[in-house]
Kinemage of the C-alpha trace (Angstrom):
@kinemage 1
@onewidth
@group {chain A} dominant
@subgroup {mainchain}
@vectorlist {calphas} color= white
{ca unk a 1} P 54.116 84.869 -0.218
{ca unk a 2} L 55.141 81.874 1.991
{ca unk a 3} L 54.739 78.388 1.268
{ca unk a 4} L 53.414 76.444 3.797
{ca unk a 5} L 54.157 72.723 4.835
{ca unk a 6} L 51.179 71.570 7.083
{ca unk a 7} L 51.141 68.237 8.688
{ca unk a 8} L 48.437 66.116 7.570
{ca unk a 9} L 48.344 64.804 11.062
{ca unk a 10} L 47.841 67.762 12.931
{ca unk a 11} L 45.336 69.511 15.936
{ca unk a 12} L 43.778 67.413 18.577
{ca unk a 13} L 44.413 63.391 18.450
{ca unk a 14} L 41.119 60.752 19.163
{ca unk a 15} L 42.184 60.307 22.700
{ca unk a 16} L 42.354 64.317 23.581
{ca unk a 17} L 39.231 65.002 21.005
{ca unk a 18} L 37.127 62.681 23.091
{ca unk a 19} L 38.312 64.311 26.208
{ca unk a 20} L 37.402 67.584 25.882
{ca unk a 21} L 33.569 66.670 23.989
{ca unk a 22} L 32.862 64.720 26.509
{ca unk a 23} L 34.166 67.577 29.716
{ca unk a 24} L 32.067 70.295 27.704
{ca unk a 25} L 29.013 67.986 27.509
{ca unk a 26} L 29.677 67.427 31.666
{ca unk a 27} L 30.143 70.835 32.033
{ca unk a 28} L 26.573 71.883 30.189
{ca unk a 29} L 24.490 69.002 32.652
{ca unk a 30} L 26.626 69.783 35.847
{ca unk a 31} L 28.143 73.178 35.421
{ca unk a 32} L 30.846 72.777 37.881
{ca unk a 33} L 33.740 70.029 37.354
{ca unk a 34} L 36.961 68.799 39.669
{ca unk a 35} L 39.566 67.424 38.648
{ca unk a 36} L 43.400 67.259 39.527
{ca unk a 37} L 45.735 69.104 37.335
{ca unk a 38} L 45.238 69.946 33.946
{ca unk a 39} L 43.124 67.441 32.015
{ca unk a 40} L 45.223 68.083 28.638
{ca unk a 41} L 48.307 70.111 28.325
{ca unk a 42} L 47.627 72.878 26.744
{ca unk a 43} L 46.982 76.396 28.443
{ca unk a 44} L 44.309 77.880 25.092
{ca unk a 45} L 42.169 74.566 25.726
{ca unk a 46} L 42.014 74.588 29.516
{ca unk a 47} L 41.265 78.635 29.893
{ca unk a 48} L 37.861 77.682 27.909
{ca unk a 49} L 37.056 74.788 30.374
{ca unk a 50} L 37.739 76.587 33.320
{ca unk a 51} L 35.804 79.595 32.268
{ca unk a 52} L 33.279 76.905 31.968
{ca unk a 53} L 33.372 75.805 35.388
{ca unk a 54} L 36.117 73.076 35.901
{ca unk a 55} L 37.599 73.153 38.518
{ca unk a 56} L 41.468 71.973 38.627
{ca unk a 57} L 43.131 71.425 41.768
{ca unk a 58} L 46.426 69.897 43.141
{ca unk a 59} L 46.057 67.233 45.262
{ca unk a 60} L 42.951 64.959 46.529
{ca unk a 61} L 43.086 66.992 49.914
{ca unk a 62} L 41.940 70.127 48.253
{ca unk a 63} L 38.617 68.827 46.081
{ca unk a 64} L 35.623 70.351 46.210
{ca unk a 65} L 32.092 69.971 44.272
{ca unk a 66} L 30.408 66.635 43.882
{ca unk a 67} L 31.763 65.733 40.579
{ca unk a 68} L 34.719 64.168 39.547
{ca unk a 69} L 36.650 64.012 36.244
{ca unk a 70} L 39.666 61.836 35.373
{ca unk a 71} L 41.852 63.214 32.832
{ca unk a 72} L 43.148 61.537 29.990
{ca unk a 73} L 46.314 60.648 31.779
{ca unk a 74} L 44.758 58.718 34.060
{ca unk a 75} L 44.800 58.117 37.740
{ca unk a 76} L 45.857 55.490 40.104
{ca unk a 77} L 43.648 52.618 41.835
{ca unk a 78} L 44.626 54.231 45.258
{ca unk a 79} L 43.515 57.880 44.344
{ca unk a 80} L 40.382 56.848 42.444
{ca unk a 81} L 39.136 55.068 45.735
{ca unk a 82} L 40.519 58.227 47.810
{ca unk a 83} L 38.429 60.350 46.144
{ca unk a 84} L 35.193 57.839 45.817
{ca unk a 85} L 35.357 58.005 49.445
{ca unk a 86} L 34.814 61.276 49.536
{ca unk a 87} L 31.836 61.262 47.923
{ca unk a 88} L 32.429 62.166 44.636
{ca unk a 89} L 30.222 60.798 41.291
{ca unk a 90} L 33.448 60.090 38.929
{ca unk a 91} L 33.693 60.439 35.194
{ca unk a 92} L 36.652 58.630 33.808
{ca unk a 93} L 38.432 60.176 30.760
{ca unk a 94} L 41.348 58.060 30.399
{ca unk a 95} L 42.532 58.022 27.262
{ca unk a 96} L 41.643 53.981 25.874
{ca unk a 97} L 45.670 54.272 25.343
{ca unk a 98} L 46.756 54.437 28.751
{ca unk a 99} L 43.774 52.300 30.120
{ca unk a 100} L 45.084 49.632 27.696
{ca unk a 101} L 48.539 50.281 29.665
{ca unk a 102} L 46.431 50.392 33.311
{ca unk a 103} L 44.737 46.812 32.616
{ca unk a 104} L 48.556 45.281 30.966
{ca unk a 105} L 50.155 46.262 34.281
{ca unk a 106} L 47.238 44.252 36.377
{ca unk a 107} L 47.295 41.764 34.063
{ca unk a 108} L 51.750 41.096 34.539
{ca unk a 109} L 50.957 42.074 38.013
{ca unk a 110} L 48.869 38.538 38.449
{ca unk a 111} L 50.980 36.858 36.693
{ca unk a 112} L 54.386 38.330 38.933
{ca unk a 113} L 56.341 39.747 36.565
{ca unk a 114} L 58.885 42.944 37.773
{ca unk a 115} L 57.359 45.622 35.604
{ca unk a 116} L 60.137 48.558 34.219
{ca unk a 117} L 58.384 51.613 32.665
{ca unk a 118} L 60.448 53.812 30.505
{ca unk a 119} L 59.347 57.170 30.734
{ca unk a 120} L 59.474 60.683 32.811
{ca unk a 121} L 58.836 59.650 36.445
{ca unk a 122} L 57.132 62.753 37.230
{ca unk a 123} L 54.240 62.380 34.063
{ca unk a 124} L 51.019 61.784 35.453
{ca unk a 125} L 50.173 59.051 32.673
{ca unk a 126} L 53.621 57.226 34.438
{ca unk a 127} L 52.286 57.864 37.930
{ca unk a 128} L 49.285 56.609 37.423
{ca unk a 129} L 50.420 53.418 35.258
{ca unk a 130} L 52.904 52.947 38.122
{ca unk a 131} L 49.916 52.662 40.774
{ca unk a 132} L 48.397 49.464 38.701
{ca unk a 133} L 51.213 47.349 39.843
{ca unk a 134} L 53.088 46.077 43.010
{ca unk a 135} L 57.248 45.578 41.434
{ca unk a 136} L 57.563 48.553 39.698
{ca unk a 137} L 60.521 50.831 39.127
{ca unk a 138} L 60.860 53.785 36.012
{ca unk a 139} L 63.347 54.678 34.002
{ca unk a 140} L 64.087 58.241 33.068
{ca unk a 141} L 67.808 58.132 32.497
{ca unk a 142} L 70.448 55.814 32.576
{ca unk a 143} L 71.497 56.701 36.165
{ca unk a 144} L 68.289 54.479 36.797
{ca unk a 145} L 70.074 51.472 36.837
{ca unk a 146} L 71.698 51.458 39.390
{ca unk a 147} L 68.288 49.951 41.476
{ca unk a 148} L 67.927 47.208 39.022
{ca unk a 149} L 71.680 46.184 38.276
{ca unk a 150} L 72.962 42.904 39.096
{ca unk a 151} L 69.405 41.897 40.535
{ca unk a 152} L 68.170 38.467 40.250
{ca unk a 153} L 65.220 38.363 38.949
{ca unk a 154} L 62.685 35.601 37.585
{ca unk a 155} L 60.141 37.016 34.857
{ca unk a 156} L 60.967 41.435 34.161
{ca unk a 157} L 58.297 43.224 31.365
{ca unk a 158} L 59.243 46.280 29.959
{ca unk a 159} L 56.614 48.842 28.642
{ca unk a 160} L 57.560 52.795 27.295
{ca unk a 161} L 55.197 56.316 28.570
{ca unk a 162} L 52.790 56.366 25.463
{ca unk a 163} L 54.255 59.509 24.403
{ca unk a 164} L 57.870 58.070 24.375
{ca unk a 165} L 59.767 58.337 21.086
{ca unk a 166} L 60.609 54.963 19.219
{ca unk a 167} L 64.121 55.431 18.802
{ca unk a 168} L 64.814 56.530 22.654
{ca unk a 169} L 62.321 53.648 23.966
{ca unk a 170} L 64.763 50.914 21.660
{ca unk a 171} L 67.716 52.198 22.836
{ca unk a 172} L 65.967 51.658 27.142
{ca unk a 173} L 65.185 48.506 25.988
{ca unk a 174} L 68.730 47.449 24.414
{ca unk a 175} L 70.334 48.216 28.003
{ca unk a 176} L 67.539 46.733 29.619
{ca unk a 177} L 68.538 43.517 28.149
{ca unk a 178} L 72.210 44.049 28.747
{ca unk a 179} L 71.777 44.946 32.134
{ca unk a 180} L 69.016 42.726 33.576
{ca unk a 181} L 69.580 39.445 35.125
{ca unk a 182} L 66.587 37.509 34.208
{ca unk a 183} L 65.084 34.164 33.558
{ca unk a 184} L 62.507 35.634 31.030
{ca unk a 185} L 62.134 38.992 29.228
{ca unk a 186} L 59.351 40.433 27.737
{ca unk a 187} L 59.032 44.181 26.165
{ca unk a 188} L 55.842 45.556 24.721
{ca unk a 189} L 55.537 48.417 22.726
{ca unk a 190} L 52.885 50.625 24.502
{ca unk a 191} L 54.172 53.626 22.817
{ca unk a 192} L 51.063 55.799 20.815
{ca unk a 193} L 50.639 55.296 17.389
{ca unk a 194} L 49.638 58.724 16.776
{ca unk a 195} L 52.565 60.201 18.427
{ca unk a 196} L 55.126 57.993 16.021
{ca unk a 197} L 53.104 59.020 12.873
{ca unk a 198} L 53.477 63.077 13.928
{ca unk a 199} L 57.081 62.596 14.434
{ca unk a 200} L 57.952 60.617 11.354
{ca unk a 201} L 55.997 63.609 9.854
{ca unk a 202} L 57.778 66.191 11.328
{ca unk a 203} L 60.708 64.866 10.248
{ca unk a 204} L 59.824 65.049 6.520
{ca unk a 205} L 58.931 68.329 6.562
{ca unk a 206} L 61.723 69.517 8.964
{ca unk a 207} L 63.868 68.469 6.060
{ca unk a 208} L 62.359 70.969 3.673
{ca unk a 209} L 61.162 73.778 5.959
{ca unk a 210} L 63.579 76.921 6.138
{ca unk a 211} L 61.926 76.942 9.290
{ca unk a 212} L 59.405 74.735 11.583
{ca unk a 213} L 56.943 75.949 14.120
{ca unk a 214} L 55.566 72.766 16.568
{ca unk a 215} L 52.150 74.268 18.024
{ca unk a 216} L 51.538 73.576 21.794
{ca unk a 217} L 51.310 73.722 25.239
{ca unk a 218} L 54.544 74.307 26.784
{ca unk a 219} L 53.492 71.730 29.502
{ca unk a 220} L 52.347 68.624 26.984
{ca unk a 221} L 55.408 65.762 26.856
{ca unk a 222} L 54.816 64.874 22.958
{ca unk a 223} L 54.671 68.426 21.619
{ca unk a 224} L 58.336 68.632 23.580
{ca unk a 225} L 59.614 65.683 22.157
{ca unk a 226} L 57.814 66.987 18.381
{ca unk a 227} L 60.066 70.231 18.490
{ca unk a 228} L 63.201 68.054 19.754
{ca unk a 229} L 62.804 66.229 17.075
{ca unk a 230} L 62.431 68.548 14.326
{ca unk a 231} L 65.143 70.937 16.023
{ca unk a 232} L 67.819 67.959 14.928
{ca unk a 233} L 66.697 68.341 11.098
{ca unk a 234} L 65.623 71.905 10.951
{ca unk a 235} L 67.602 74.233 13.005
{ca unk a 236} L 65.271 77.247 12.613
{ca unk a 237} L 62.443 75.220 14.539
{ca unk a 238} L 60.316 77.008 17.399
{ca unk a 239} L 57.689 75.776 20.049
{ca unk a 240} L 54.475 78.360 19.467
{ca unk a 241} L 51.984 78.115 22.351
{ca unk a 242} L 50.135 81.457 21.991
{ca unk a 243} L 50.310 83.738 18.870
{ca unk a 244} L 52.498 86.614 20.615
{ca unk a 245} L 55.055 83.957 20.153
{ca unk a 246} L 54.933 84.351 16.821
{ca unk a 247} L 55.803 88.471 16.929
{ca unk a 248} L 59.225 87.613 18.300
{ca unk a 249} L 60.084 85.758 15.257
{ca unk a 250} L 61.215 87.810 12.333
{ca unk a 251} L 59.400 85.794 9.395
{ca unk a 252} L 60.889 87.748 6.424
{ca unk a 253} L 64.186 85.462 6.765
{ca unk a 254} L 61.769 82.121 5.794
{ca unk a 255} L 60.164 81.377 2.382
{ca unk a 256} L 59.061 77.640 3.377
{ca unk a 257} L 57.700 77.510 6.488
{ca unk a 258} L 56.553 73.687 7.918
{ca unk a 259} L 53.899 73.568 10.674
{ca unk a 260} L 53.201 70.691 12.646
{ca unk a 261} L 51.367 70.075 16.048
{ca unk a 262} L 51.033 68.118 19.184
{ca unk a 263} L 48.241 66.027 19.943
{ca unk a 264} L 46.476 68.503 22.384
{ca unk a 265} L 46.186 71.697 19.742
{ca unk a 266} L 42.688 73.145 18.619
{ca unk a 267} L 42.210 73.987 15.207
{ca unk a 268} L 40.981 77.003 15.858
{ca unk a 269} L 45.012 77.858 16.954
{ca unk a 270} L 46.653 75.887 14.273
{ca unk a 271} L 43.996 78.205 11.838
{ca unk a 272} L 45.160 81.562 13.896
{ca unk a 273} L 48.504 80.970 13.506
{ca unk a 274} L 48.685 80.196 9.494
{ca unk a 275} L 46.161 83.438 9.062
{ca unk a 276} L 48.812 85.461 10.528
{ca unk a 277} L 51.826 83.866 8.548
{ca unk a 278} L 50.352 84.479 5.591
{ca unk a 279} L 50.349 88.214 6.015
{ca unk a 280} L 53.552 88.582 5.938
């Protein structure tokens, strides 16, 4: 029999909960939905929606229906009024995280501050923050630099991708301030509460696991950065996004097995997968 180390925070997080009640309830007075890419990363979750009738398309140019739905990442100012040109009745799903972010960026915007945002450039939560401000640049990797090096410059904020570890937004920040020429500095932690508390969790029970399986979508940026982190403390630890992962793991080598997940994982999954562990 295995023992089984189960996060306490674990399965879908307010922000992504909210989302998906609130598309299902759309979905049962409209039946048909658009929306551009994935409204939460994870492949189990957005198979039931589009089955469902949402509709998830690339770009602005392609849309179709009459109905609109804005993920939890957010959108821009720009594409929101692209598409409410176009005739669509919009639902906004932002997650209150990110529009917290949205309405700090107007608000430093008004007041002229350069804004720096520390996360993945090509996240749509970051493209979308970025679209709330006019002097914006992101940083990704240290290589970013370069276009802010040496540059005179009067009042600089610095905010972090909400999904952004701690640790890895302190150490942007400490360069920041060794690298950036400015009269006044100011850095705000925009980073997700939830997000820390899974990590500082995984962590723990890294540490005791003989092995560690993070369950979620390939795709979503904090179950990534939940399996990175466990990887440095457990080195038996494996990303899970659909059972059959589990069948190319031979499970007889563990005794303590730690499970953890990322903030856009059902239940019904998390459930599925400790079913099957215990069989063995």
């Amino acid at each position: 029999m295995k023992e089984l180390l189960v996060a306490k925070n674990i399965g879908f997080c307010f922000g992504v909960k909210r989302t998906i009640e609130e598309t299902e309830k759309l979905l049962e007075k409209f039946s048909s939905l658009s929306t551009i890419g994935d409204i939460v990363h994870n492949p189990i979750i957005m198979e039931k929606l589009k089955s469902k009738g949402l509709n998830v398309y690339n770009s602005i140019k392609e849309l179709k229906g009459k109905y609109f739905l804005i993920r939890s990442h957010g959108l821009s100012k720009k594409e929101i009024e692209k598409i409410k040109k176009l005739g669509f009745e919009i639902f906004d799903l932002t997650c209150p995280f990110v529009k917290r972010i949205h309405n700090l960026v107007e608000n430093l915007n008004e007041k002229s501050y350069y804004i720096i945002i520390i996360g993945n450039k090509n996240h749509p939560e970051v493209l979308g923050i970025k679209g709330y401000g006019k002097k914006i640049n992101i940083i990704e990797k240290k290589r970013d630099f370069l276009n802010i090096k040496d540059k005179k410059m009067e009042k600089v904020a610095v905010i972090g991708q909400t999904t952004l570890n701690f640790n890895y937004f302190l150490d942007f920040v400490k360069d920041i301030i060794n690298r950036v020429n400015a009269n006044e500095l100011l850095v705000i932690n925009t980073i997700c509460k939830v997000t820390e508390e899974r990590e500082k969790e995984g962590i723990e029970i890294a540490k005791k696991s003989d092995a560690v399986f993070v369950l979620g979508g390939k795709k979503s940026s904090n179950t990534k950065k939940l399996f990175n982190i466990c990887k440095k403390f457990c080195a038996n630890t494996f990303h899970i996004e659909k059972i059959s992962d589990l069948s190319k793991i031979n499970l007889d080598k563990f005794k303590k097995i730690g499970i953890v997940s990322g903030t856009s994982t059902p239940h019904f999954f998390i459930n599925e997968v400790i079913e099957y562990i215990k069989k063995f």
